[in-house]
N, C-alpha and C positions, 0 to 999 in steps of 0.2 A: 410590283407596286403600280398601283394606277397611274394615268397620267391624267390633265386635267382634259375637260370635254370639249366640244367643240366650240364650246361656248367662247373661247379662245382662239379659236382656228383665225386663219388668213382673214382678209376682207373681200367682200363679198366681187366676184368678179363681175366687170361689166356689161351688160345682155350686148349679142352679138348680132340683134337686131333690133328692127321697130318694136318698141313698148307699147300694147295696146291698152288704154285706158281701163276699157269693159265696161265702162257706164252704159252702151246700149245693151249687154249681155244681162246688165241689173235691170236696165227698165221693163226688159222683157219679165226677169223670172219675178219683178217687184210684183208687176198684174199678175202672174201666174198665182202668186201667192193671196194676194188680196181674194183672185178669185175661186181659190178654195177654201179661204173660209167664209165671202156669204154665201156658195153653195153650199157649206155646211149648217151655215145659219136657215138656209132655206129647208134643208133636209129635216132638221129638227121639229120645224114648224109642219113638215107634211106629213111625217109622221107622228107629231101629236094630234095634229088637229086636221089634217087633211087638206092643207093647205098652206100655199108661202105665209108667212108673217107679212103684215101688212107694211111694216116699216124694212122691209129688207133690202130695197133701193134706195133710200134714206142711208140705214147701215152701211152698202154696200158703198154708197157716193161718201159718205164722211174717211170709212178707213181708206180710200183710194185716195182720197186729197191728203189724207196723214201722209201716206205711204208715199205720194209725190214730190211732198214737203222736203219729205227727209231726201229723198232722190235727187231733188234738185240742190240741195244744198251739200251733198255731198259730190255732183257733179259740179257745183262752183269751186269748192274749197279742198275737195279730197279725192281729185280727178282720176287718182291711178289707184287708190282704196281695192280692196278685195274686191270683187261685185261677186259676193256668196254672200257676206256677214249681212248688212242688211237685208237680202229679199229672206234668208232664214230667217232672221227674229222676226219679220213679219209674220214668216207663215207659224212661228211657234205663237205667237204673242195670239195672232188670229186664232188657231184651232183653242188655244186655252179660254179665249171670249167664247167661241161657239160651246165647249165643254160646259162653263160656268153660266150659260144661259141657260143650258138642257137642262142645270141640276135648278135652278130656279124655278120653271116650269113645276118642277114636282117641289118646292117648296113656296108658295104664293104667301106667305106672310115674311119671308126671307129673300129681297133680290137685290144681287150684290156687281150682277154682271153691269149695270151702269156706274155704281162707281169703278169695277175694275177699268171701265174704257175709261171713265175721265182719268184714272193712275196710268194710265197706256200710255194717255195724249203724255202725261206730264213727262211721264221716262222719254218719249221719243222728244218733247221740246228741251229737254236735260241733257237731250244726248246731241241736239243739233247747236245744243249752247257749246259743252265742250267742243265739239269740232270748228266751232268761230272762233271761240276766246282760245284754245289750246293750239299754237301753229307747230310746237317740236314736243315730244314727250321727255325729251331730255331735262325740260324746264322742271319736272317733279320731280326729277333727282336730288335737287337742291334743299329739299322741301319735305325729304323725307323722316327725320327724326322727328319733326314739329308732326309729320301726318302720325306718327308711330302714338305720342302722348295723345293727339286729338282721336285717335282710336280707344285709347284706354279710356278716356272721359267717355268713348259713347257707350262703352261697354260698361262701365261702372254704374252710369246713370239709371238702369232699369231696376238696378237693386232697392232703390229710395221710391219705387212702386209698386202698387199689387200686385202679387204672381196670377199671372193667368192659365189656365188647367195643369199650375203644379208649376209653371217655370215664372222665371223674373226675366223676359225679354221683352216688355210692351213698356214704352215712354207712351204715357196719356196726356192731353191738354186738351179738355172741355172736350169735343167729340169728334177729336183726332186722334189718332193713336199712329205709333208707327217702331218697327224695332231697328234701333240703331245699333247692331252687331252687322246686318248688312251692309251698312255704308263704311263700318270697322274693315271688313274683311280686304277692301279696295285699298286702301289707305294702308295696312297691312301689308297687302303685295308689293305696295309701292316700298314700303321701308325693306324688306327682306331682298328685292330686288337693287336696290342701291345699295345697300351692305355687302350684301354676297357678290355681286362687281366688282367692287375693291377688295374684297378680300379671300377671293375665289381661291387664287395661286395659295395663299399662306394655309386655307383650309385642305387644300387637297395634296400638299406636299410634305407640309413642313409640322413638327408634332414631335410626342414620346413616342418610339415603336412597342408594342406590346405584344409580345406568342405575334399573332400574324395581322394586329390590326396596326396602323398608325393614325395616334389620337392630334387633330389638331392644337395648341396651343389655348391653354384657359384664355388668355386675353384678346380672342382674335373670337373664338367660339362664345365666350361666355357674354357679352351684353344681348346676340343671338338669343342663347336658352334662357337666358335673365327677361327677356322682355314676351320671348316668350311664355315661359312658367308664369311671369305678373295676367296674360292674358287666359290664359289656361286657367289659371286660377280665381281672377272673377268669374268664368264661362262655369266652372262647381259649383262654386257658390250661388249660383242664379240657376244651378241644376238646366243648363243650356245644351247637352252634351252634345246635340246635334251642330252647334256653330263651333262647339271647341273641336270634336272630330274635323268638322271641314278646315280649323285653323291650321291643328296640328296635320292632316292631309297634305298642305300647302306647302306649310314648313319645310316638311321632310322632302315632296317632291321639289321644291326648288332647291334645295341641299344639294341634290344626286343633279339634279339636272349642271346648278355650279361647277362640280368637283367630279363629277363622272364616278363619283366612290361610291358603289353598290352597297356599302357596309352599311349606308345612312339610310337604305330600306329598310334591313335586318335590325339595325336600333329602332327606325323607327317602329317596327312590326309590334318589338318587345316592347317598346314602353306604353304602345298605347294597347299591349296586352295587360299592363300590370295596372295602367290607369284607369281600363274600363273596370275588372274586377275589383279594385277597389273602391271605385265611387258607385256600381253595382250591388256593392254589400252595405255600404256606407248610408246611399240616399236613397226612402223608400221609394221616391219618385221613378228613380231609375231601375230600383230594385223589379217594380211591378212592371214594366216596361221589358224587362228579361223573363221576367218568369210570364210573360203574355209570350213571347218570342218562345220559347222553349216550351209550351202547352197551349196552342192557339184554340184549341178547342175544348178545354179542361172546362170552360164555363159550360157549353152546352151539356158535357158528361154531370154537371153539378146539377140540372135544374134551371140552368138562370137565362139559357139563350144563348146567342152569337156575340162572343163581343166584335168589336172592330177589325181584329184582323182575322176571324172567323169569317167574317160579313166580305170582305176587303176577296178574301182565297175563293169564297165561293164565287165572286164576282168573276174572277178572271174564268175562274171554270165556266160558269156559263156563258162567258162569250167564245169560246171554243174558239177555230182559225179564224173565220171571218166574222164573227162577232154579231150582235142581235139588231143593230142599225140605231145611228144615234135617236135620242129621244125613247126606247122600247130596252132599255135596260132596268134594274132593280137596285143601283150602288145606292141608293140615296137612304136604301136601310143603314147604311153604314154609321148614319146621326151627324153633331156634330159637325164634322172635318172632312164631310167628304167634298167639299169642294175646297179645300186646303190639302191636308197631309192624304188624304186617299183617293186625288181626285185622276191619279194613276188607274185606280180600282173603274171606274168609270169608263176610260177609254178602252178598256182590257177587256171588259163588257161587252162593248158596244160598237168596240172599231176591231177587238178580235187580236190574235197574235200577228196579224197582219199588220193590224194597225200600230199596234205596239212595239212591231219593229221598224216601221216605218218612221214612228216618230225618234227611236234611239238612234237609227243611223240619222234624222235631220242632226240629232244632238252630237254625234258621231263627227257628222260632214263637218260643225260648226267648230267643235275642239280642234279637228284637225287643221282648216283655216287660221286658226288663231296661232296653231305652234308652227307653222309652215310660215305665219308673219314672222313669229319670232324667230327661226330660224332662218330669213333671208334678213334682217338686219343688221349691220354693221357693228355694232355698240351693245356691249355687253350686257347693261343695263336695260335697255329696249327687248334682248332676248329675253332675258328672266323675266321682264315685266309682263309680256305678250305670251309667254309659258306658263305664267303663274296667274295669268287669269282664263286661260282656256283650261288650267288644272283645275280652277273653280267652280266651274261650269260641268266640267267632267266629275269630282268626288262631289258638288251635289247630288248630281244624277244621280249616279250609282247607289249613296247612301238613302235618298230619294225610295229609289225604285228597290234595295233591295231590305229596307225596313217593311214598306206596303206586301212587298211579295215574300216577308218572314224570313228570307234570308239575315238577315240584323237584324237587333233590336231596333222598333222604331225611334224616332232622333225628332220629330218635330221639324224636321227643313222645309220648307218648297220646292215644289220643282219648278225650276225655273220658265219663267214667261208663260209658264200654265197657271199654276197653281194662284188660288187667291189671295192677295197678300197687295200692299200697294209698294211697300218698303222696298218686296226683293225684289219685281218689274220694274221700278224706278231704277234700282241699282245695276240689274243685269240691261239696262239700253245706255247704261253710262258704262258698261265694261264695254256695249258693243260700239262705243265711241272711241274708247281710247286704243280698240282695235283696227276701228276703220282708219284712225291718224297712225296709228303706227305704220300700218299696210299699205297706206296714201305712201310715209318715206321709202319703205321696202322696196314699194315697187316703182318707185317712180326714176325714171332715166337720171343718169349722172349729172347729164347738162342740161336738165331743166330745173329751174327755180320758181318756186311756190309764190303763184301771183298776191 
């Protein structure tokens, strides 16, 4: 029988020496960062036009005062913070402005890389608001079942609006739009992670034994799958599959991560085996979305051309290992989406397998930061919550990247801090807030107290 995880284990032992802050180790890689992407901004502009962009010192001074903003206030308020999380979501945040400027270039009646900055500023002043207003992450413990309904309103809300290319996840008002399943997904972590705290031991011990499983307790399990299933079940109904996958992701790794019980893989594997195939047969939306997945080139064999993930395969093809240099790629055949759901296809292009691995180990480094907070903190609560949003981060990716590269069916997510979108960049700079306050208490010495 399993025992439960470490999640339980002793409390954290006290460092046997000086605690270095690393705020000057962030100030460093914050400029390194800044200054790979307006050298990428610059690279764009000399390979389209033969020459820097005229406003790339402009560019280049605005995101450097962003990126100082946030520096200094997280060396006021969050002195002992990771100094990894921030200077990464810079440099992710910056290379997906340089991407999303390239794909404008080749579409002049379409440019969107100005609003994505002004959604940047807003995520990075969203994210230096939490880190003022929020001094313990303990305080959203308390808070959690009111977060859990205020998730199901934002999820419910897209239904009472027009679907947009097939799904119901855009709340519109006059010439804003924005999808509230991303600020769900937080709020989400938050209740699953306060539930499963209290209730870790009764999940992973105590139950009916069955041949070789043993099943928790309906009463301890069941408001879990209950609140679960309610949310799952508007994400069908809105033909969302991509945010219900990342939910039911979540779920399940924070189950195993709780109870250390392997078993809640294997369930989890199966049910969102029996789920995908039924709502696959069930919604034509999803239907044509497998059957593109399962014959990505069946349009060309018909007469009709490349569709999207035709377009998307050949793209990585031709950026071969080092890829064809930003600005001198072809993704933007792609239509549509390719600076949202295919905007993977572009850097794969253009920055090469090179680049493409570069960018998943930044995304790599940044999950692993996040579960290495949660693993040096004290409080149960704090683990799961710092696990369960570097999970976030990681099954976007993945389903991300491996819709785009035809491994999955496509799902409609972003990839995070790239992709154009204002909803999910807002949200992922307020996940990278309530990592940098968790990481501030992790790391911070026994006997110092939070000025």
């Amino acid at each position: 029988m399993a025992t439960p995880s470490a999640l339980a284990a002793a409390p954290r032992l006290p460092p046997t020496g000086p605690v270095r802050s690393g705020r000057n180790v962030e100030l460093v890689l914050v400029l390194a960062a800044v200054g790979i992407a307006v050298f990428g901004y610059v690279e764009v502009g000399v390979n389209i036009d033969g020459r820097a962009p005229s406003d790339a010192a402009s560019y280049g001074a605005a995101l450097a005062a962003l990126a100082l903003l946030a520096h200094g206030v997280i060396r006021w308020k969050a002195r002992y913070a990771d100094p990894l999380l921030l200077p990464l979501a810079i440099l992710l945040n910056g290379i997906g402005l340089v991407v999303i400027y390239r794909l404008d270039r080749a579409t002049p009646s379409s440019h969107v890389a100005p609003t994505q900055l002004l959604w940047s500023t807003l995520g990075v002043a969203l994210c230096l608001a939490v880190i003022l207003v929020l001094r313990d992450h303990r305080i959203l413990q308390r808070y959690a079942y009111i977060g859990a309904l205020a998730a199901l309103v934002l999820l419910i809300l897209p239904i009472f609006f027009p679907p947009v290319y097939g799904s119901r996840i855009w709340v519109t008002v006059g010439p804003l739009s924005f999808q509230p399943g991303e600020f769900a997904k937080i709020l989400l972590a938050v209740f699953f992670a306060a539930y499963l705290a209290v209730h870790r031991d009764a999940l992973a011990l105590t139950g009916r034994q069955i041949w070789r499983w043993q099943l928790p307790r309906g009463r301890v399990i069941g408001p879990v799958l209950l609140v679960w299933a309610a949310f799952v079940g508007v994400l069908v109904l809105e033909t969302d599959l991509g945010t219900s996958l990342l939910l039911f992701g979540l779920f399940v790794v924070m189950l195993y991560v709780a109870t250390a019980r392997s078993g809640w893989i294997t369930i989890g594997l199966l049910l969102a085996s029996v789920g995908a195939v039924t709502v696959g047969w069930l919604s034509p939306h999803v239907h044509s979305r497998v059957v593109d997945w399962l014959h990505p080139l069946a349009s060309i064999s018909a007469g009709q051309g490349a569709n999207q993930i035709a377009q998307s395969l050949f793209a990585f093809a031709a950026g071969g290992i080092l890829g064809t240099g930003l600005g001198l790629g072809h993704s933007i055949l792609i239509g549509f989406a390719a600076k949202s759901d295919f905007i993977l296809a572009t850097i794969g292009e253009e920055l090469g397998l090179v680049g493409l691995t570069g960018l998943f180990l930044l995304y790599a480094l940044l999950v692993s930061r996040g579960v290495r907070t949660g693993i040096a903190l004290r409080d149960p609560f704090g683990r799961l919550l710092a696990i369960g949003l570097a999970a976030l981060i990681a099954i976007q990716v993945f389903v991300v990247a491996g819709g785009v590269l035809d491994l999955i069916p496509l799902t409609g997510l972003t990839l995070p801090f790239i992709a154009q979108g204002g909803s999910s960049v807002v949200t992922n700079w307020i996940i990278i807030a309530l990592l940098v306050r968790m990481s501030d208490i992790a790391r911070r010495p026994p006997s110092t107290e939070e000025v």
